[in-house]
C-alpha positions as CSV (number, residue, x, y, z in Angstrom):
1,X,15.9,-5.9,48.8
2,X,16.8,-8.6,46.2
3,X,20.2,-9.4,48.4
4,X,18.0,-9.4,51.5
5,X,16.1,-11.9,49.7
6,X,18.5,-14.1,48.2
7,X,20.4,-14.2,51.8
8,X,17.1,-14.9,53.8
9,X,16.4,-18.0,51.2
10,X,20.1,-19.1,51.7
11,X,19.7,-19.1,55.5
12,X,16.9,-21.3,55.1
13,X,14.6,-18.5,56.7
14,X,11.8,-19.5,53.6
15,X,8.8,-17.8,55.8
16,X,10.4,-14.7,55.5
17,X,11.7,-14.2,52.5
18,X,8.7,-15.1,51.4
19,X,6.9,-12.1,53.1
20,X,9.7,-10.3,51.5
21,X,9.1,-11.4,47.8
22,X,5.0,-11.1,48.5
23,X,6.4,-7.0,48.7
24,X,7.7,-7.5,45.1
25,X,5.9,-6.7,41.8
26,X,5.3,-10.0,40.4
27,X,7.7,-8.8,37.3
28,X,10.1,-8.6,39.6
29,X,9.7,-11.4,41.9
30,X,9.8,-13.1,38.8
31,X,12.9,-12.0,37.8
32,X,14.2,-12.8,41.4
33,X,13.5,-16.5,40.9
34,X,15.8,-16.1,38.4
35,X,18.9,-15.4,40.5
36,X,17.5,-18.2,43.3
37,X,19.8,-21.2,43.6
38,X,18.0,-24.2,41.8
39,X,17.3,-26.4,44.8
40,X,15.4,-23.3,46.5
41,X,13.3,-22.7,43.7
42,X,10.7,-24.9,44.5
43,X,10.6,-24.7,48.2
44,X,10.2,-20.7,47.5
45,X,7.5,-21.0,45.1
46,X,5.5,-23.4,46.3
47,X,5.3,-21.6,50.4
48,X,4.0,-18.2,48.0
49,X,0.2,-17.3,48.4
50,X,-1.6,-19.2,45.6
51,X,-2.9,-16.1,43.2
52,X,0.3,-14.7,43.5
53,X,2.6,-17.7,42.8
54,X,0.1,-17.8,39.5
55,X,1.0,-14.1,38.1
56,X,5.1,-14.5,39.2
57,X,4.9,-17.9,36.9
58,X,3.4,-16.4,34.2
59,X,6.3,-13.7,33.9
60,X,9.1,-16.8,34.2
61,X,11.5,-17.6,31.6
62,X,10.0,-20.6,29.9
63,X,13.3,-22.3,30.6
64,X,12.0,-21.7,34.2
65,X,8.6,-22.6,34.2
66,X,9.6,-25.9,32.7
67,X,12.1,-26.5,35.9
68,X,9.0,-25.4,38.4
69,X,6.4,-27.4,36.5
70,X,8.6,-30.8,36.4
71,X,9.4,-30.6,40.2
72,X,5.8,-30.3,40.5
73,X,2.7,-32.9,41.4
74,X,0.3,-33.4,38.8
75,X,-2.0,-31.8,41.1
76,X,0.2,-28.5,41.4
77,X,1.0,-28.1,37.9
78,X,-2.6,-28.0,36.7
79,X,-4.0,-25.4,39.6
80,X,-0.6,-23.1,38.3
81,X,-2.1,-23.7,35.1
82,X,-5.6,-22.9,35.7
83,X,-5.4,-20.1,37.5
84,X,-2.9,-18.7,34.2
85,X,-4.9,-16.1,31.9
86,X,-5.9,-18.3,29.2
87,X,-3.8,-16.5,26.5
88,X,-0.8,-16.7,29.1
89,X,-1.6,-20.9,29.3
90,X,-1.8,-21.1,25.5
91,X,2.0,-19.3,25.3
92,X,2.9,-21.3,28.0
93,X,2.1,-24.5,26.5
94,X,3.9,-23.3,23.2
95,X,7.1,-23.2,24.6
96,X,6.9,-26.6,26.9
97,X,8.1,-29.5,25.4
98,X,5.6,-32.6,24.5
99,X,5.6,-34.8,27.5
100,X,5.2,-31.4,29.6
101,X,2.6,-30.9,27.2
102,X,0.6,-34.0,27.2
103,X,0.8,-34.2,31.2
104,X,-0.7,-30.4,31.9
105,X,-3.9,-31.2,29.4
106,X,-4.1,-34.9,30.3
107,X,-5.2,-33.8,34.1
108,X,-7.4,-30.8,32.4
109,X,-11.0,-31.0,32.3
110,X,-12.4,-31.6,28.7
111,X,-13.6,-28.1,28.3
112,X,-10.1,-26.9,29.0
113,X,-8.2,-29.5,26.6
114,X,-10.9,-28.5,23.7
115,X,-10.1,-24.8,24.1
116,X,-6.1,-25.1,24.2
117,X,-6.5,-27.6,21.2
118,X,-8.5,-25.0,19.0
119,X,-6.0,-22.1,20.3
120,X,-2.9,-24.5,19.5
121,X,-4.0,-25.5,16.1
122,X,-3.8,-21.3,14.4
123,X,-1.3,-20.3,12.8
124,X,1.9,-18.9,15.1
125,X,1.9,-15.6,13.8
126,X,-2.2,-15.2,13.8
127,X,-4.6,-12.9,16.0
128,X,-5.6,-16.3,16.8
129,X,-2.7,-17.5,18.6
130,X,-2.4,-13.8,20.4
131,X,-5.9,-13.8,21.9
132,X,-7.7,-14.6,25.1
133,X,-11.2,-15.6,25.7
134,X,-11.3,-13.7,29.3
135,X,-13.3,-10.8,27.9
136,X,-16.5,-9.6,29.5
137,X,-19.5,-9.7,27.0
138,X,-23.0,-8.0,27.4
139,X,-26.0,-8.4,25.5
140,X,-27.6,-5.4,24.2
141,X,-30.9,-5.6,25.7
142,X,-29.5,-5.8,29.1
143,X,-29.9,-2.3,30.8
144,X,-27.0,-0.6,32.9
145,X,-27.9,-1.7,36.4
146,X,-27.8,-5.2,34.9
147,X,-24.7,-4.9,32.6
148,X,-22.9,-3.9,36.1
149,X,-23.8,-6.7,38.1
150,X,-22.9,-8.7,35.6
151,X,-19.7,-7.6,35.4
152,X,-19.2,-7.5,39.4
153,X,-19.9,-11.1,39.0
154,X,-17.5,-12.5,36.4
155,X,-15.5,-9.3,36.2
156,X,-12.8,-10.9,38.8
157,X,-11.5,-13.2,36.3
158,X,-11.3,-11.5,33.2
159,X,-8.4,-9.9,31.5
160,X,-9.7,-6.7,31.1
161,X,-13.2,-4.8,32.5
162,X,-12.5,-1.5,31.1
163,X,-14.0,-2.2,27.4
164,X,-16.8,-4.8,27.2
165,X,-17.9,-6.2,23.9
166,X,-21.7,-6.6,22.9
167,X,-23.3,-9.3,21.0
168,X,-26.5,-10.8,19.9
169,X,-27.9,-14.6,20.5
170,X,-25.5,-15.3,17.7
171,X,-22.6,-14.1,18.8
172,X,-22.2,-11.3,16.7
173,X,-20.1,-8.6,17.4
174,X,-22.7,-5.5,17.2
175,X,-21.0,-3.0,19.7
176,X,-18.7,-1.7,22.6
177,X,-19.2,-0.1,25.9
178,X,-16.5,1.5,28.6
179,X,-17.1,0.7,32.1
180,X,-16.9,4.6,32.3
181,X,-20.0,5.2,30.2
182,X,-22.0,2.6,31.7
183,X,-20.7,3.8,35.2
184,X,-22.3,7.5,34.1
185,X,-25.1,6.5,32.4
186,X,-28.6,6.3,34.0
187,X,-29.1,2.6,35.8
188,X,-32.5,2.4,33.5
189,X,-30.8,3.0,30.2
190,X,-30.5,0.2,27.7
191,X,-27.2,-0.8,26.8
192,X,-28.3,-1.2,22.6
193,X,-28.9,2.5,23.0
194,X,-25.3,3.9,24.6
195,X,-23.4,1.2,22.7
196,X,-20.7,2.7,20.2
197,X,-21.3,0.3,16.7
198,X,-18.2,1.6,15.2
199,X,-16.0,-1.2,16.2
200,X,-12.5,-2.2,14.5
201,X,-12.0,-5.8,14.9
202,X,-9.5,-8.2,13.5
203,X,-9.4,-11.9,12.0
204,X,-8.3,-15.0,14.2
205,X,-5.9,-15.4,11.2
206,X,-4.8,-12.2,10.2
207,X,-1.0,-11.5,10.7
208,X,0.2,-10.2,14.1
209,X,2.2,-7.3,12.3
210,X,-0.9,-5.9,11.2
211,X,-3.0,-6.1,14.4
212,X,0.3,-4.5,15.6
213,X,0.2,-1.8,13.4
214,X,-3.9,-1.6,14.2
215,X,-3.0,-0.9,17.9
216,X,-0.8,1.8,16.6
217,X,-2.9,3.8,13.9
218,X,-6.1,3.7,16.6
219,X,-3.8,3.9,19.7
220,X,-6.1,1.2,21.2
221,X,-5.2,-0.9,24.1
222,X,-7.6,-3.7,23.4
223,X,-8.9,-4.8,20.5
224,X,-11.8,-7.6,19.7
225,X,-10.8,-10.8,17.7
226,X,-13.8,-12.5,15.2
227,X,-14.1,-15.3,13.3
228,X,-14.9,-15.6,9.3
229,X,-19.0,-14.8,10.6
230,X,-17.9,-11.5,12.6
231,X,-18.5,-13.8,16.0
232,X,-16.3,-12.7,19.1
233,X,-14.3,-15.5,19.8
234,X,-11.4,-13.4,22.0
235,X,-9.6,-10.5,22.5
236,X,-6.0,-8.6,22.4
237,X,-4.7,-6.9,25.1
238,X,-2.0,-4.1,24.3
239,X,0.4,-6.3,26.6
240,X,0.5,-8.6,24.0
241,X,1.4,-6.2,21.3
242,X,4.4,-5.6,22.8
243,X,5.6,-8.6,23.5
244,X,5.3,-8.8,19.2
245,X,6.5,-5.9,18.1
246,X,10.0,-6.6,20.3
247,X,9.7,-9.9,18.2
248,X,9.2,-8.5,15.1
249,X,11.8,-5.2,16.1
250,X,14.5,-8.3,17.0
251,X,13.4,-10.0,14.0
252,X,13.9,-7.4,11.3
253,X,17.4,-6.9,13.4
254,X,18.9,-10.2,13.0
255,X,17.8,-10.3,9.0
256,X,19.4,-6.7,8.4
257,X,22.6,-8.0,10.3
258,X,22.4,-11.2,7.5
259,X,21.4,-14.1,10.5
260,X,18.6,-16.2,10.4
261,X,16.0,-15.4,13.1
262,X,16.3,-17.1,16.2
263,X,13.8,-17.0,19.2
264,X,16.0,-18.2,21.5
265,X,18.0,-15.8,23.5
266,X,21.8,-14.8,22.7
267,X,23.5,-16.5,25.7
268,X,21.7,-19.4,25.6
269,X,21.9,-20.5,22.2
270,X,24.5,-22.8,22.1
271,X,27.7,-21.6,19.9
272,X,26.8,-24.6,16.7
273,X,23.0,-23.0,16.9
274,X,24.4,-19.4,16.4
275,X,27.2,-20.4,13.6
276,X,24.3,-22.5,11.8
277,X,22.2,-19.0,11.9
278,X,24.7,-17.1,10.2
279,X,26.5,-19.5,8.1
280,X,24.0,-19.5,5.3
281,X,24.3,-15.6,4.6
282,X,27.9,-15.7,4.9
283,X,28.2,-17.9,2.1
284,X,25.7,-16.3,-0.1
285,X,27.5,-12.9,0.6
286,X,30.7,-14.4,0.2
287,X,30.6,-15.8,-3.4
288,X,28.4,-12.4,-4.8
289,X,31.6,-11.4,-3.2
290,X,33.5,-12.8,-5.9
291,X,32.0,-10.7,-8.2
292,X,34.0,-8.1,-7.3
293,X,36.8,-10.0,-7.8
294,X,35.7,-10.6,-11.5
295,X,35.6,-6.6,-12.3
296,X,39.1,-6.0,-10.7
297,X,40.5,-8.8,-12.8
298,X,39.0,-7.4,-15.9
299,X,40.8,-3.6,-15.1
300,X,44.0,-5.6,-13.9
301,X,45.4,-3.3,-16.5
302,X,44.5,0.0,-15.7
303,X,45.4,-0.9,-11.6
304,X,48.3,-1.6,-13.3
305,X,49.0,2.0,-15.4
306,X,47.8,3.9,-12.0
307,X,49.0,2.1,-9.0
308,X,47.3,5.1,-7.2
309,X,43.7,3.5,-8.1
310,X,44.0,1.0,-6.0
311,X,44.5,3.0,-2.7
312,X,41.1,4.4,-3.4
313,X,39.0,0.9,-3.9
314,X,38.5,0.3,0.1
315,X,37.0,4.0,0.7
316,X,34.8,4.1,-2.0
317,X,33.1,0.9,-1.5
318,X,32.4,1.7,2.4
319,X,31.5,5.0,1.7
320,X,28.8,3.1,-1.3
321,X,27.9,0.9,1.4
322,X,27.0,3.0,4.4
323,X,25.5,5.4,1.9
324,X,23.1,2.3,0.8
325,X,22.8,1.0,4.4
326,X,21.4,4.3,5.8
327,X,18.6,4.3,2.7
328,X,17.8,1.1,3.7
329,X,17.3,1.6,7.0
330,X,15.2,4.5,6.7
331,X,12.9,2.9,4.1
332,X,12.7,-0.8,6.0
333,X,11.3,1.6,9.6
334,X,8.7,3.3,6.9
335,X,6.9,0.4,5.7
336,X,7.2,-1.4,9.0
337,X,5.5,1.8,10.0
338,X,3.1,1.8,7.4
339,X,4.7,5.5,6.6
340,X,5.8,3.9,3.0
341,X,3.8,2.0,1.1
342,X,4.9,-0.1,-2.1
343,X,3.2,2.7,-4.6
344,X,5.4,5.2,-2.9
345,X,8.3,4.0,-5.0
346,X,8.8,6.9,-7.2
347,X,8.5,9.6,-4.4
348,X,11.4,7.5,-2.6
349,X,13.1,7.1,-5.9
350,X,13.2,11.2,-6.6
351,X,14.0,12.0,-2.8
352,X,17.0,9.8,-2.3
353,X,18.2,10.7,-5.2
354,X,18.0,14.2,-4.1
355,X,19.4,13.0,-0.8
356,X,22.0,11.5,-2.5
357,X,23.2,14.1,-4.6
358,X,23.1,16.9,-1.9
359,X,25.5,13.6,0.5
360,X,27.8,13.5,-3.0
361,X,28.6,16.5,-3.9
362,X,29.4,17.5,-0.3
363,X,31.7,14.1,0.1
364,X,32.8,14.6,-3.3
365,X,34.1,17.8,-2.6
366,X,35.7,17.3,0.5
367,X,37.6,14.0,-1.2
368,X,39.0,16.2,-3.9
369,X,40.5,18.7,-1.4
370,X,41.4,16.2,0.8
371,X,43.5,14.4,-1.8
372,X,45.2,17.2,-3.5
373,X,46.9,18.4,-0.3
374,X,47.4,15.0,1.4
375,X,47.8,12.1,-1.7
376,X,51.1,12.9,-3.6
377,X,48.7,12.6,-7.3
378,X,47.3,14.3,-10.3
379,X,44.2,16.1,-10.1
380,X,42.3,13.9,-12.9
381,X,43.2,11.4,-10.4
382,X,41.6,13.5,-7.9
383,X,38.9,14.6,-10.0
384,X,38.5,10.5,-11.5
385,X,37.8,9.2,-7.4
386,X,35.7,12.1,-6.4
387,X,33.3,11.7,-9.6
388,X,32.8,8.4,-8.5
389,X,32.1,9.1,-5.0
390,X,29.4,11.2,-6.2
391,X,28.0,8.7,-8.4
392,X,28.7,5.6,-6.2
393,X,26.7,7.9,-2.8
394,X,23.5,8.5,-5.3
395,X,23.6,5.4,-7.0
396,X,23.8,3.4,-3.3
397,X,21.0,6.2,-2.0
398,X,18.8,4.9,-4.7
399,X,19.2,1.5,-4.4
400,X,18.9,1.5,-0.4
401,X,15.5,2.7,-1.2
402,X,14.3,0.8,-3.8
403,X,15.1,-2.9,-3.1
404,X,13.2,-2.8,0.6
405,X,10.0,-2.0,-1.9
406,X,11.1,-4.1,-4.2
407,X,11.0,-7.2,-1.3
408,X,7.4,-6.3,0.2
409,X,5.7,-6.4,-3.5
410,X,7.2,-9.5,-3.8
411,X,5.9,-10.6,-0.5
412,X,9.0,-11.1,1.0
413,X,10.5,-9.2,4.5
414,X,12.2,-5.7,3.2
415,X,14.4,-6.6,6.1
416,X,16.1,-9.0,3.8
417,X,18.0,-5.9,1.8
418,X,19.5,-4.0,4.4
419,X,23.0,-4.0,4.9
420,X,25.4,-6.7,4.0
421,X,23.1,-7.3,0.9
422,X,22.8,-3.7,-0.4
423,X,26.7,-3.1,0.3
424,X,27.5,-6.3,-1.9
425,X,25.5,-5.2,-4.5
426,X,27.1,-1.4,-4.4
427,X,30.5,-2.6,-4.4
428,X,29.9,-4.1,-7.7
429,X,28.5,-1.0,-9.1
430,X,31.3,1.1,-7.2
431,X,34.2,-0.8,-8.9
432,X,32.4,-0.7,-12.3
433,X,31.7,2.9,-12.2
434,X,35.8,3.4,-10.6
435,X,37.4,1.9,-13.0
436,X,35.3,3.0,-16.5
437,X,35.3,6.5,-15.4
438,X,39.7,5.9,-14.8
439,X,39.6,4.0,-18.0
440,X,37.6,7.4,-20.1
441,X,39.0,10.2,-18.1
442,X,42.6,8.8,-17.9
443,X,42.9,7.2,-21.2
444,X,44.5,3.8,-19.7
């Protein structure tokens, strides 16, 4: 279908492929824009039928949308933008640059520029910036027959229909209905009386992590959004949730791989923008690093009694590291999960180090065997490595779990300890542990 496409828009045949793409889920006449040669996009997109055009643009790169919306009449820009859910204009507008900015609200009504102002002005991360107003609110004394109509009448433009909200003349939040219940209730019965009042809202500026972690523990698919006076003001579609926990998950990523977050996607972040993202870390890793350095200097001389030492260093400090790394891990996915909390910090302590030993006496064991048949050594030398691999595998174990704690009751993200972090840190405590275990058992 997609080279059918691509060949009918080549051949100038613009009538059909456009019956073609009309075929298309708009995700994925979306993405076909993607692969259209530049000069066609516009002549494409501008022959689709109107509502359509509207949901393929909202599923655009924003690198795309920006190309459509400069080609673009005044006019044309703001009837693609109007006919946008309003939480999909808001995003949209995020991502434009000013003067794309300023000429999409300067040919809005006034209504509209107030809204996107107010929605523009909370804080990135907030419920606030997540939420649309296209919600369908009833009024409780409105009976079922009516609360139907009503939403026959408006119903076509909202986001959602399946859960409406009910308030009072204030705007207060006082209840929720399913279109199912009012669909199998009796047309006489008052809405204040089926109503569930046990409704879970969030904050225009509580943090979207949470509201994620709301849709999670409730499995809800929408969820109401209030102000400081528990008014409705919007609401959060499960859609949306998504899109933040993939930029949370890719978020948590680039921290525990030591690179500043970046929004902007891999292959088109220019090759400066990705070096300045991981330079920092580099360099803080790479002077700790030199603490390392410091403790072999200060046992120069027992590298220099047993030679053999040093062929163990490498092994033992990757073997520290992993062991840390895979504590981390684990421990980072709990509290993002909400399966770990900070007062949990004993239990994590007693169960990694339980982990820890079980890992260490196994690796321990194997080392010792492996290195009596294999290194051409002593067995204290054997026995010297392999008590430190136990100690080093516990040791990192505990330390993987406890500095991701340690991060969220400081309010920082427990991303920030994973890896190259924890592995610096064990290294230190690897060679230390090496060399004054070599230094009591071998009497150098």
């Amino acid at each position: 279908m997609k080279e059918k496409i691509l060949s009918l828009i080549e051949a100038g045949k613009y009538f059909e492929a456009r019956n073609e793409i009309s075929k298309l889920n708009v995700v994925d006449a979306a993405q076909l824009f993607e692969d259209i040669d530049h000069v066609h996009v516009l002549i494409v997109f501008r022959i689709l039928p109107k509502d359509f055009s509207s949901e393929v643009f909202s599923y655009m790169s924003s690198d795309l949308q920006k190309s459509v919306i400069d080609s673009m009449t005044d006019e044309e820009a703001v009837r693609i933008f109007d006919d946008l859910y309003f939480d999909d204009a808001v995003d949209f507008l995020e991502e434009m640059p000013a003067n794309v900015v300023k000429r999409i609200l300067k040919n809005s009504d006034d209504n509209t520029r107030t809204l996107i102002n107010q929605f523009l002005k909370y804080p990135a991360d907030s419920a606030g910036s997540l939420m649309t107003i296209e919600y369908v609110d009833l009024k409780k004394e409105m009976t079922v027959r009516q609360a139907i109509d009503y939403i026959k009448k408006i119903g076509i433009d909202k986001r959602t229909i399946n859960t409406c909200y009910v308030m009072n003349e204030s705007r207060i939040l006082e209840g929720r209905i399913s279109i199912r219940k009012l669909i199998l209730n009796d047309e006489a019965a008052i809405i204040a009386d089926i109503m569930e009042t046990d409704v879970i809202s969030v904050n225009t500026l509580d943090d979207q992590e949470d509201v994620a972690a709301l849709f999670k523990k409730y499995d809800y698919y929408i969820v109401p959004v209030v102000d400081t006076e528990n008014r409705l003001v919007g609401i959060i579609t499960v859609d949306d949730i998504l899109d933040v926990i993939d930029q949370e998950a890719t978020e948590d990523f680039q921290k525990m791989a030591a690179t500043k977050p970046s929004d902007t996607e891999y292959l088109k972040t220019s090759n400066w923008g990705l070096a300045k993202n991981r330079i920092p870390w580099l360099l803080v890793l790479m002077i700790s690093a030199t603490l390392t350095g410091g403790i072999i200097q200060r046992y120069e001389h027992a590298l220099q009694s047993v030679i053999i030492l040093a062929a163990f260093i490498p092994m033992l400090m990757d073997t520290g590291g992993n062991s840390g790394s895979q504590s981390s891990s684990l421990v980072i996915r709990g509290l993002a999960l909400g399966e770990i909390k900070t007062t949990d910090i004993l239990k994590v302590i007693w169960k990694e180090f339980s982990v820890g030993s079980i890992a260490g006496s196994i690796l321990a064991a194997v080392n010792f065997v492996r290195i009596m048949i294999f290194e051409n050594t002593s067995m204290e030398v054997a026995f010297t490595v392999s008590l430190t691999m136990f100690l080093v595998v516990v040791i990192a174990k505990v330390v993987g779990g406890i500095l991701p704690i340690a991060a969220q009751k400081l309010k920082l993200d427990p991303a920030v300890m994973a890896g190259p972090l924890i592995t610096t840190i064990v290294d230190a405590a690897a060679l230390m542990i090496y060399f004054s275990l070599a230094t009591l058992l071998l009497g150098i």
